[in-house]
N, CA, C and O atoms as CSV, one atom per row, in Angstrom:
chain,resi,resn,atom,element,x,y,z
A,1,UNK,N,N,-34.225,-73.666,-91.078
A,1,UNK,CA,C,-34.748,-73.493,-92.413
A,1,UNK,C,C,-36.117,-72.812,-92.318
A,1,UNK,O,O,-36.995,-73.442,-91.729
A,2,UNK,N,N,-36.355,-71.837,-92.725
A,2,UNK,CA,C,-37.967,-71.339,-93.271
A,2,UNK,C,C,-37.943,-71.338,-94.705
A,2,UNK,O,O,-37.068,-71.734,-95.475
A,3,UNK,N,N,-39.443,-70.646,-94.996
A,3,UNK,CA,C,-39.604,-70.289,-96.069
A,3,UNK,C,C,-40.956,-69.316,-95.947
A,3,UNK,O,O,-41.583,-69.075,-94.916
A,4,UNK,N,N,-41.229,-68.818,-97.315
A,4,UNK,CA,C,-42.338,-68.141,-97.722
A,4,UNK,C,C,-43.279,-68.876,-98.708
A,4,UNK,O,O,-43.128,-69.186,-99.890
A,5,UNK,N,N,-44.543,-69.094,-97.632
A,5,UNK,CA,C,-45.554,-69.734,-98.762
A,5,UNK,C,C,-46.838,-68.698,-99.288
A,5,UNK,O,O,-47.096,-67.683,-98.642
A,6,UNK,N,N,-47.422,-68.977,-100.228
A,6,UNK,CA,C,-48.626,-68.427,-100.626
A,6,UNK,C,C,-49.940,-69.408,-100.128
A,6,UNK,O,O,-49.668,-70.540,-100.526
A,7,UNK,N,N,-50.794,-69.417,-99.665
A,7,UNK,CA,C,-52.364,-69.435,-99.891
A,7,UNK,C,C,-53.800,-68.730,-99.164
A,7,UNK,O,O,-53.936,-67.902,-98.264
A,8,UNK,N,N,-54.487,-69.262,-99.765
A,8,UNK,CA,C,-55.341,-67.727,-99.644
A,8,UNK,C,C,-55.191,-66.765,-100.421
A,8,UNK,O,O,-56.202,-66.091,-100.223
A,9,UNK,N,N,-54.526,-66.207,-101.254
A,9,UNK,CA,C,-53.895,-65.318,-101.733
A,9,UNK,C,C,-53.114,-64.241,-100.499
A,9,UNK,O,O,-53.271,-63.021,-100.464
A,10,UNK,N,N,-52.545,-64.779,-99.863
A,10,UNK,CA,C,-51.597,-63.974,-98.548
A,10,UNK,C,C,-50.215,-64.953,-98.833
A,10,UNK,O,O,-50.064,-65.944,-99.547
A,11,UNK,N,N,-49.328,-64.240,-97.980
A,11,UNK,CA,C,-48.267,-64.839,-98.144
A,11,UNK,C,C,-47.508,-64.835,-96.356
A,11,UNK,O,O,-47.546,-63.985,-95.467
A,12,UNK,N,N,-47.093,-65.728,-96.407
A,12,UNK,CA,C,-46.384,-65.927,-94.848
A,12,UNK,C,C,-45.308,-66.526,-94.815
A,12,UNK,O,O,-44.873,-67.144,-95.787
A,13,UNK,N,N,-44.713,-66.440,-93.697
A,13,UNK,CA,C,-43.107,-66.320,-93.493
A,13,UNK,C,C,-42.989,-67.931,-92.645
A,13,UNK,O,O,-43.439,-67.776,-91.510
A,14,UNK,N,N,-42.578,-69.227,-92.844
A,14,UNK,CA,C,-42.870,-70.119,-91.567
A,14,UNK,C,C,-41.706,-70.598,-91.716
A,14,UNK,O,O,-40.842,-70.556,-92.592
A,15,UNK,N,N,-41.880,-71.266,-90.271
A,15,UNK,CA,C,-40.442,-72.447,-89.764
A,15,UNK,C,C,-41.331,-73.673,-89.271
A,15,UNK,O,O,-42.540,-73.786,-89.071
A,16,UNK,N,N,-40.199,-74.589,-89.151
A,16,UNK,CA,C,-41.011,-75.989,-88.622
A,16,UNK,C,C,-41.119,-75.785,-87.352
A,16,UNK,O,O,-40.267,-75.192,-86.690
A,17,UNK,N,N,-42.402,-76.360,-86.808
A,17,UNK,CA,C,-43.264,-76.041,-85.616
A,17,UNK,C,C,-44.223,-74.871,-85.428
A,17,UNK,O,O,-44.929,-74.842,-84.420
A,18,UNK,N,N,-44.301,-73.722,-86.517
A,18,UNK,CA,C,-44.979,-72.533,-86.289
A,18,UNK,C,C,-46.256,-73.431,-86.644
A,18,UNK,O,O,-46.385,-74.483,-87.271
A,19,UNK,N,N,-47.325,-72.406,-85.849
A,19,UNK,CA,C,-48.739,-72.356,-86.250
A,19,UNK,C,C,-49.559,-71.197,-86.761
A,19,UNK,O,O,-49.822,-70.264,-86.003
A,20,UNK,N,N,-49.916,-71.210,-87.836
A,20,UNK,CA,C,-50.855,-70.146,-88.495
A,20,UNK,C,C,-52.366,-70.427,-88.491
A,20,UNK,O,O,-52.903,-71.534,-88.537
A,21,UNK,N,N,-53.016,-69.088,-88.420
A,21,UNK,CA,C,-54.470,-69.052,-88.971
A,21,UNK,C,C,-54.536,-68.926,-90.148
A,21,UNK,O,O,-53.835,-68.008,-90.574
A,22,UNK,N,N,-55.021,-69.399,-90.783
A,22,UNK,CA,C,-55.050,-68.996,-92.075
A,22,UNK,C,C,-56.633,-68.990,-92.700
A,22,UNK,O,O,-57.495,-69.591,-92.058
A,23,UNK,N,N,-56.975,-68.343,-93.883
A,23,UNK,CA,C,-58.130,-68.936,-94.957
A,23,UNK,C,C,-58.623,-70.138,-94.968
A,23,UNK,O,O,-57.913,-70.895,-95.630
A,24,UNK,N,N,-59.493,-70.608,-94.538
A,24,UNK,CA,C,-60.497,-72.128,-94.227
A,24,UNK,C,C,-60.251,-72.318,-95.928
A,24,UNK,O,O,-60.534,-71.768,-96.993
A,25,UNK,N,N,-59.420,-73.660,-95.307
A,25,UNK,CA,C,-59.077,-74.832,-95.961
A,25,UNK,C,C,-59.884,-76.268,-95.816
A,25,UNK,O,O,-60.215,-76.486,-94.650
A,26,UNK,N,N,-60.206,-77.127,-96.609
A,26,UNK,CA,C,-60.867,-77.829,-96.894
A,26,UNK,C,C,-60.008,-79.754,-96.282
A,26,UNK,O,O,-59.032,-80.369,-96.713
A,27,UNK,N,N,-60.737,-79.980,-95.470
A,27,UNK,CA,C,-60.000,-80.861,-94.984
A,27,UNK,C,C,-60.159,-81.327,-93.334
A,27,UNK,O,O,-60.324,-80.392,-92.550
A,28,UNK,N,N,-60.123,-82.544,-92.833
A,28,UNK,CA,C,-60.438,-82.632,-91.135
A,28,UNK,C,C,-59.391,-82.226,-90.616
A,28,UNK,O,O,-58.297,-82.015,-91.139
A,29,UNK,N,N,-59.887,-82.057,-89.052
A,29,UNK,CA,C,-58.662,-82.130,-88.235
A,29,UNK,C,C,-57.711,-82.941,-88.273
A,29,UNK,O,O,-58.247,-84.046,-88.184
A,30,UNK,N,N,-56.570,-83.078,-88.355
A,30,UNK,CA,C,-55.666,-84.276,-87.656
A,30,UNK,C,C,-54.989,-84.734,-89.480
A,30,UNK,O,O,-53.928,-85.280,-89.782
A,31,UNK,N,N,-55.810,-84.371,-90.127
A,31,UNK,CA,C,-55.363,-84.369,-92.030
A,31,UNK,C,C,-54.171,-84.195,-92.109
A,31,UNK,O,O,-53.614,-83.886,-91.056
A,32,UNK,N,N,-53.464,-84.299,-93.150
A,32,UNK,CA,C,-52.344,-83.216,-93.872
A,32,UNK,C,C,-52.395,-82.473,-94.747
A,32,UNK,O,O,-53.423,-82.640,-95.403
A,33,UNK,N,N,-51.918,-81.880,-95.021
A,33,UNK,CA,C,-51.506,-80.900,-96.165
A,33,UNK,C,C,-50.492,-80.620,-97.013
A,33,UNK,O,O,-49.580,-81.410,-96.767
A,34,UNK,N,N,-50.178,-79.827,-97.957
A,34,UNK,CA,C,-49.324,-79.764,-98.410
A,34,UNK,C,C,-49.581,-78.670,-98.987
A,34,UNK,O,O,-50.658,-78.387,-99.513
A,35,UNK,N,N,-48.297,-77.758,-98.909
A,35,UNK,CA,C,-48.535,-75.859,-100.056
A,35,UNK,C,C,-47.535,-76.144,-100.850
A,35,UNK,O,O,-46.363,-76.118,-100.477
A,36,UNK,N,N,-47.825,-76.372,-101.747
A,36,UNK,CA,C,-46.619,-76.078,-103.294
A,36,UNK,C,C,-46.331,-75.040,-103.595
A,36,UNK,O,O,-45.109,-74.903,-103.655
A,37,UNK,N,N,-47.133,-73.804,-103.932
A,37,UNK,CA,C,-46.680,-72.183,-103.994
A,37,UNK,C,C,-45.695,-71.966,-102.646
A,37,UNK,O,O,-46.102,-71.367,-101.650
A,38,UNK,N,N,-44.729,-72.375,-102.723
A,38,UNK,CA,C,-43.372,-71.648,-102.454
A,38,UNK,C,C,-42.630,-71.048,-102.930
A,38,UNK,O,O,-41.829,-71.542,-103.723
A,39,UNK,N,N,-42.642,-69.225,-102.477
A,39,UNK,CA,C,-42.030,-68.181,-103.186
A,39,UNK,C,C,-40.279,-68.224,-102.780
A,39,UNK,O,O,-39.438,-67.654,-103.474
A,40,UNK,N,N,-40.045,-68.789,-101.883
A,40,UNK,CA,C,-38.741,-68.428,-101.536
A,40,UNK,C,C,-38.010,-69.674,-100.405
A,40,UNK,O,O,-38.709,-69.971,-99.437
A,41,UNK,N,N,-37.284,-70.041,-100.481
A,41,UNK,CA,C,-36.720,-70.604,-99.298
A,41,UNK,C,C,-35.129,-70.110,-98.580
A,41,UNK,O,O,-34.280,-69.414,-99.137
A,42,UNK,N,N,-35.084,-70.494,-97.696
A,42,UNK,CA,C,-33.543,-69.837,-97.096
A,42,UNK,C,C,-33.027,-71.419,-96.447
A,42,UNK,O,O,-33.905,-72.277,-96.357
A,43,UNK,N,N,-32.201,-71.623,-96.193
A,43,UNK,CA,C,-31.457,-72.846,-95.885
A,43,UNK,C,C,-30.897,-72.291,-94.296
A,43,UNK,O,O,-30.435,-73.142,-93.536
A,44,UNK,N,N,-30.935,-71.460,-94.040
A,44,UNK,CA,C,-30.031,-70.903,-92.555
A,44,UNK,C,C,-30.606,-70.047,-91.989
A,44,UNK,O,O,-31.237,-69.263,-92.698
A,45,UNK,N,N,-30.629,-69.812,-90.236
A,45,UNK,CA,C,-31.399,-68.624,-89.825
A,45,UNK,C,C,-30.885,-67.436,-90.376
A,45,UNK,O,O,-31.741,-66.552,-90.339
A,46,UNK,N,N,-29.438,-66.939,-91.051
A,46,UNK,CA,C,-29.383,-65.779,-90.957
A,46,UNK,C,C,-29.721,-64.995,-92.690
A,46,UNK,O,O,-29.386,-63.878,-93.082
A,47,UNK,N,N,-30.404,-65.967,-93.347
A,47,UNK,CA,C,-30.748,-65.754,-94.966
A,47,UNK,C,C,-29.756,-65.621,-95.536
A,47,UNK,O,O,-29.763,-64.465,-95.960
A,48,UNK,N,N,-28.802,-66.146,-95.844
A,48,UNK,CA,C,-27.336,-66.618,-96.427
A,48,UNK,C,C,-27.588,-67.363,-97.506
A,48,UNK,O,O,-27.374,-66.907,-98.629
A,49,UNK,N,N,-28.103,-68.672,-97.302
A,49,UNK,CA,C,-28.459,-69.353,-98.483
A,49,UNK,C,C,-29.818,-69.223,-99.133
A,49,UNK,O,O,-30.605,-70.130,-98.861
A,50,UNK,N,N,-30.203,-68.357,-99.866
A,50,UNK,CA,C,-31.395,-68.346,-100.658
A,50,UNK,C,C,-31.819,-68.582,-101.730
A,50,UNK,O,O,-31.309,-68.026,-102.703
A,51,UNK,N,N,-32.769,-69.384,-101.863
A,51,UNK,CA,C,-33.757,-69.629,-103.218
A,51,UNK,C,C,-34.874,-68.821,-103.430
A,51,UNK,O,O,-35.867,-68.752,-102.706
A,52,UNK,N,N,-34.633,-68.154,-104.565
A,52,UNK,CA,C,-35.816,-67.344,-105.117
A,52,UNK,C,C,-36.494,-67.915,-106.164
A,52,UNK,O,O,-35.861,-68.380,-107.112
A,53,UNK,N,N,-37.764,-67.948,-106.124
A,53,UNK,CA,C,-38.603,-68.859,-107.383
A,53,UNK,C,C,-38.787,-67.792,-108.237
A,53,UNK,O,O,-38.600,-66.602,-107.981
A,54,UNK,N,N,-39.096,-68.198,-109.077
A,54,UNK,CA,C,-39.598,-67.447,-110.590
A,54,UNK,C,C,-41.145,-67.283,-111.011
A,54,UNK,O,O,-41.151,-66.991,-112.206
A,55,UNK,N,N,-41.890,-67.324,-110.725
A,55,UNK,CA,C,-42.772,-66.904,-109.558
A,55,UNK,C,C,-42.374,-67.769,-107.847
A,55,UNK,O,O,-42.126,-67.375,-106.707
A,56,UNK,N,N,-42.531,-69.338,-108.660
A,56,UNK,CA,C,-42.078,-70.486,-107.688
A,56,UNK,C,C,-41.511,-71.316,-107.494
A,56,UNK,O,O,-41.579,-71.886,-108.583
A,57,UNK,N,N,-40.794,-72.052,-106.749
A,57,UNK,CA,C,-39.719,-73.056,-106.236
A,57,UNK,C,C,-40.540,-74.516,-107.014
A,57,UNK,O,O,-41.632,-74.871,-106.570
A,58,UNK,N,N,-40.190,-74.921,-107.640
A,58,UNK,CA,C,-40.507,-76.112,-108.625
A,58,UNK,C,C,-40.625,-77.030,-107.737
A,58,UNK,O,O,-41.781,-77.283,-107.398
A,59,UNK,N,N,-39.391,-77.890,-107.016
A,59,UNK,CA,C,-39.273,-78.680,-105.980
A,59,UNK,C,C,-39.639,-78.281,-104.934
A,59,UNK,O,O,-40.242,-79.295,-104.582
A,60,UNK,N,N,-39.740,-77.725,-104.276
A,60,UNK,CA,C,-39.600,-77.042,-102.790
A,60,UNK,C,C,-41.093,-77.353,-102.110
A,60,UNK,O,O,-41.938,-77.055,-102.953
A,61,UNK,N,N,-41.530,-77.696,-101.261
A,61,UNK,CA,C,-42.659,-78.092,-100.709
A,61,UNK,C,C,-42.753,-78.034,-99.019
A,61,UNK,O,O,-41.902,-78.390,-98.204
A,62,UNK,N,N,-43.857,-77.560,-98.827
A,62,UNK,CA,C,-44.056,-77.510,-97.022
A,62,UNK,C,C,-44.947,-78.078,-96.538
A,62,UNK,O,O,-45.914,-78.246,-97.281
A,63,UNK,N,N,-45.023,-78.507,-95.420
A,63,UNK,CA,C,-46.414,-80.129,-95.263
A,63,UNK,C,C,-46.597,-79.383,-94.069
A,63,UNK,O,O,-45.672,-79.150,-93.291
A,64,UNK,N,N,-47.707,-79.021,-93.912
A,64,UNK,CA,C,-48.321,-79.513,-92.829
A,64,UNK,C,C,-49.744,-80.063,-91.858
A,64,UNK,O,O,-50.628,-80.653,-92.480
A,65,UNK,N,N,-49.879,-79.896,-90.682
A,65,UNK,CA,C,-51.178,-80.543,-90.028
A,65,UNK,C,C,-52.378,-79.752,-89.710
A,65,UNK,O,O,-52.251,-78.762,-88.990
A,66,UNK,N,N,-53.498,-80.080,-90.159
A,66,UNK,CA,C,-54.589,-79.546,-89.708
A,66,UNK,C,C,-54.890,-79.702,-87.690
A,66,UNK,O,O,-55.070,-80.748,-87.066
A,67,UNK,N,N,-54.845,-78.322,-87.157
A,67,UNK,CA,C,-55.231,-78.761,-85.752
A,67,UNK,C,C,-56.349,-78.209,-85.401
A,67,UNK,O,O,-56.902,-78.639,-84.389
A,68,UNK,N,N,-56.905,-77.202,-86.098
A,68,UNK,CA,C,-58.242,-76.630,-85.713
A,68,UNK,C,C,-59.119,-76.286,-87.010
A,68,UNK,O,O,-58.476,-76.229,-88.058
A,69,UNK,N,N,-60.543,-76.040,-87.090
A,69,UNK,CA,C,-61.503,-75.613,-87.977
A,69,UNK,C,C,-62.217,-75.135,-86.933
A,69,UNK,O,O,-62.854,-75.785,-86.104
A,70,UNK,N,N,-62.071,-73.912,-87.021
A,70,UNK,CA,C,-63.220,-72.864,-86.423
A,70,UNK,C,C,-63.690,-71.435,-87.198
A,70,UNK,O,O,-63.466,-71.126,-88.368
A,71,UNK,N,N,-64.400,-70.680,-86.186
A,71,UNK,CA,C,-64.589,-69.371,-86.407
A,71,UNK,C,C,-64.028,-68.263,-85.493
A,71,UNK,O,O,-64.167,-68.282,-84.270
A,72,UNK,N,N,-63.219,-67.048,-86.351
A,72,UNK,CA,C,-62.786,-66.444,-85.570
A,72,UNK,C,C,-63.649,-65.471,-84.542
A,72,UNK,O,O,-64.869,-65.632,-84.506
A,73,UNK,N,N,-63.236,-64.800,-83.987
A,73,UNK,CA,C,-63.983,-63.754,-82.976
A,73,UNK,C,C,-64.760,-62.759,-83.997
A,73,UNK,O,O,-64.436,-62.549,-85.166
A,74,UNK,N,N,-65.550,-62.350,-83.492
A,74,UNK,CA,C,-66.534,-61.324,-83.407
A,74,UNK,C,C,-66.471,-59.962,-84.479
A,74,UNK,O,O,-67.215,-59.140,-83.944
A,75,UNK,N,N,-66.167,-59.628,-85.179
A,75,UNK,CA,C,-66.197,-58.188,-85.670
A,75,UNK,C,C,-67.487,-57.082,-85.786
A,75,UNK,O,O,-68.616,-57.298,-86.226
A,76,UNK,N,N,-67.112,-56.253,-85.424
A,76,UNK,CA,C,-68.560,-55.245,-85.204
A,76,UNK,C,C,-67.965,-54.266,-86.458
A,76,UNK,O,O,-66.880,-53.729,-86.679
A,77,UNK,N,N,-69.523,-54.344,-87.289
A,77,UNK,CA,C,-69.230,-53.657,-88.950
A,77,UNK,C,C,-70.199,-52.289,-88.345
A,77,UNK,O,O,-71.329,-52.657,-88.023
A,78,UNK,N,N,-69.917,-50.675,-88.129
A,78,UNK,CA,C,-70.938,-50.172,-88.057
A,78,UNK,C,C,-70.554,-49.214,-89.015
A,78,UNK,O,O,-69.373,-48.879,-89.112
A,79,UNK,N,N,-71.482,-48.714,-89.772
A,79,UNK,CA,C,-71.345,-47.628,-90.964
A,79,UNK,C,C,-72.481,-46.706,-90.578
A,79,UNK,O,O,-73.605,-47.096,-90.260
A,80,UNK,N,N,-71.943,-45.001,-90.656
A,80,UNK,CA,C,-73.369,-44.184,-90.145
A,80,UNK,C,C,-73.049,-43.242,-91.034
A,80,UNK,O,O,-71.960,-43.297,-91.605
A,81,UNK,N,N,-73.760,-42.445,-91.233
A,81,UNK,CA,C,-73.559,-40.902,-92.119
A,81,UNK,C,C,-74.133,-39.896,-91.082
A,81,UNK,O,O,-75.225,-40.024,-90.529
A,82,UNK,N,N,-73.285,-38.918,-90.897
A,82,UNK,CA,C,-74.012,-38.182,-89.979
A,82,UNK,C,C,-74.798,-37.052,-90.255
A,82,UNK,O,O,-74.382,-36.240,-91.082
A,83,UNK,N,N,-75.589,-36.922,-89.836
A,83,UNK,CA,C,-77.091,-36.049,-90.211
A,83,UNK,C,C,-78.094,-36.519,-91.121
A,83,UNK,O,O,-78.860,-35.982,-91.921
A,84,UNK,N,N,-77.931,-37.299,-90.872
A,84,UNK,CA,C,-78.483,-38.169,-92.288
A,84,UNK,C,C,-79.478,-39.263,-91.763
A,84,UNK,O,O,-80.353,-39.584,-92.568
A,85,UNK,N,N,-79.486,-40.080,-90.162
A,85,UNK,CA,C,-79.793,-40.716,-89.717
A,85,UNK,C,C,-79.872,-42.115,-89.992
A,85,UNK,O,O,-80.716,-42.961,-89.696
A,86,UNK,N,N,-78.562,-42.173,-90.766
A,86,UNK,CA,C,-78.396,-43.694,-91.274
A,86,UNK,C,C,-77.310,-44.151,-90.393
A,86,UNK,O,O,-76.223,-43.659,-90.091
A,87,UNK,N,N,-78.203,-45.745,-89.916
A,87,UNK,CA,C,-76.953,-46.424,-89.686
A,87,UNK,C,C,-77.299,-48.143,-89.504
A,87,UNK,O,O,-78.373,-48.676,-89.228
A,88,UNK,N,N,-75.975,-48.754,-89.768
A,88,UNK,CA,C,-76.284,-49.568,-90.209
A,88,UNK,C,C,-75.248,-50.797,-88.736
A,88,UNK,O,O,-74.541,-50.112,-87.996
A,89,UNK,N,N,-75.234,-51.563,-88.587
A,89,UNK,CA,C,-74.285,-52.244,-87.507
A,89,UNK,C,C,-74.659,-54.008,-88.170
A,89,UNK,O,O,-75.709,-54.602,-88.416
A,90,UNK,N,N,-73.392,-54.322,-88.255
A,90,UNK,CA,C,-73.875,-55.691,-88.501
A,90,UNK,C,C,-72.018,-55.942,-88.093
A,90,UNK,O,O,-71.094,-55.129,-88.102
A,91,UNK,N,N,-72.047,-57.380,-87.774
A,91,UNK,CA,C,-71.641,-58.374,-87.101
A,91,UNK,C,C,-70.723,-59.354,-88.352
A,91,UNK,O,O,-71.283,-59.581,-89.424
A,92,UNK,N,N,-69.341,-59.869,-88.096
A,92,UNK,CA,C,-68.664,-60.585,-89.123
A,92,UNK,C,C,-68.126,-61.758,-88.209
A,92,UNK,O,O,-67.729,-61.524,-87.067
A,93,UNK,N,N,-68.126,-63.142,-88.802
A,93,UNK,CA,C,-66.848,-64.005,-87.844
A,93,UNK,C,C,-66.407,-65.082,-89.024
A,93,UNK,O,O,-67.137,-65.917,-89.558
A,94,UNK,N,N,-64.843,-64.794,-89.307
A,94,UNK,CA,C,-64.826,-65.085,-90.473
A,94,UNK,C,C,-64.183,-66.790,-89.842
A,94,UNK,O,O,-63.905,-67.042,-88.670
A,95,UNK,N,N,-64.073,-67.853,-91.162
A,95,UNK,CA,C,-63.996,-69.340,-90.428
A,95,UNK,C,C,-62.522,-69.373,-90.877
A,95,UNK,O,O,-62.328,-69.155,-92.073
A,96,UNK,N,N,-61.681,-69.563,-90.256
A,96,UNK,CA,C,-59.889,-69.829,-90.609
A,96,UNK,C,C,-60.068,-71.659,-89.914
A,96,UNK,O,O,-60.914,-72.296,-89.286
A,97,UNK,N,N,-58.661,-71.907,-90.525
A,97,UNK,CA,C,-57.829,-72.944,-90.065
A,97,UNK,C,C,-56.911,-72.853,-89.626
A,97,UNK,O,O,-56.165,-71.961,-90.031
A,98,UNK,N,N,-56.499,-73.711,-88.595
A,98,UNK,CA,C,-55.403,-73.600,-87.633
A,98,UNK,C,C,-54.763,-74.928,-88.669
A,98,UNK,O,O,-55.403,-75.856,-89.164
A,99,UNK,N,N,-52.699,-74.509,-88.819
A,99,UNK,CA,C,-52.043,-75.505,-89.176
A,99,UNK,C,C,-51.385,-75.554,-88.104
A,99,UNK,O,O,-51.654,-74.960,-87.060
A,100,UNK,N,N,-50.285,-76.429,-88.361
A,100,UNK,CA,C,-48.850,-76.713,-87.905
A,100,UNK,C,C,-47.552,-77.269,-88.654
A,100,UNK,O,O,-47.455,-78.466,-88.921
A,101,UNK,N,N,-46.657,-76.434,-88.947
A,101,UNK,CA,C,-46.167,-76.714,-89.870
A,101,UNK,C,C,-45.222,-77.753,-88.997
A,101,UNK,O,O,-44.733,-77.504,-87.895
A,102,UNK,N,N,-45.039,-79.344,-89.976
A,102,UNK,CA,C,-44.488,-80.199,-89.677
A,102,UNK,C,C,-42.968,-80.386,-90.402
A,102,UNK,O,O,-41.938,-80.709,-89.812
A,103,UNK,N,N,-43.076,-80.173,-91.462
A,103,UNK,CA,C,-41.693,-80.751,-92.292
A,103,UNK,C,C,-41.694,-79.249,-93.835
A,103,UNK,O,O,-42.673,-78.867,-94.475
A,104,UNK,N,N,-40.125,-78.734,-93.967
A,104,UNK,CA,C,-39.765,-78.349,-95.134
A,104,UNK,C,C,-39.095,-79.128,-95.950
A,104,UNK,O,O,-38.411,-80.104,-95.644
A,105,UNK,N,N,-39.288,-78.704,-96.960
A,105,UNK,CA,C,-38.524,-79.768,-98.076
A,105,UNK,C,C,-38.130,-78.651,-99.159
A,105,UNK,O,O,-38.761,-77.600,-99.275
A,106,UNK,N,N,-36.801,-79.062,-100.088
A,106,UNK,CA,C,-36.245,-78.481,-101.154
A,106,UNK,C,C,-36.113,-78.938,-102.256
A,106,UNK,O,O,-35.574,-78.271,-103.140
């Protein structure tokens, strides 16, 4: 069984046991969760049985575990104009959460 959830405003594809980074979510390690914006579910690996929401699946729900709160790696921002002698370099590390998806439901 997978499905397609929304948050963050992104959308992702999961099965039970995957782990995502996602948009820092509010909550400790070791917590639970739960995403209600479920756009779609499939009942079988080969997408045979499908539910399409209307935006969303009313019932349908995906739980899972908080395993990390960090910051990701490093990004180097540099913007220059050339001949111009502008430039600018600055540095990004944006903070995600690590899940684990534990249980689907319909």
């Amino acid at each position: 069984m997978w499905a397609i959830i929304e948050t963050g405003g992104k959308q992702y594809q999961v099965k039970e046991s995957d782990k995502l980074k996602i948009e820092k979510l509010e909550g400790e390690v070791g917590s639970k969760l739960k995403f209600e914006r479920v756009l779609l579910l499939s009942e079988d690996e080969k997408g045979e049985k499908i539910s399409i929401g209307q935006p969303i699946l009313e019932k349908a729900s995906v739980e899972g575990k908080i395993l990390e709160q960090a910051k990701d790696e490093k990004l180097i921002v540099f913007k220059y104009k050339p001949k111009k002698r502008y430039r600018v370099k600055k540095g990004h590390r944006q903070n995600y959460t690590l899940v684990e998806i534990t249980n689907i439901t319909k």
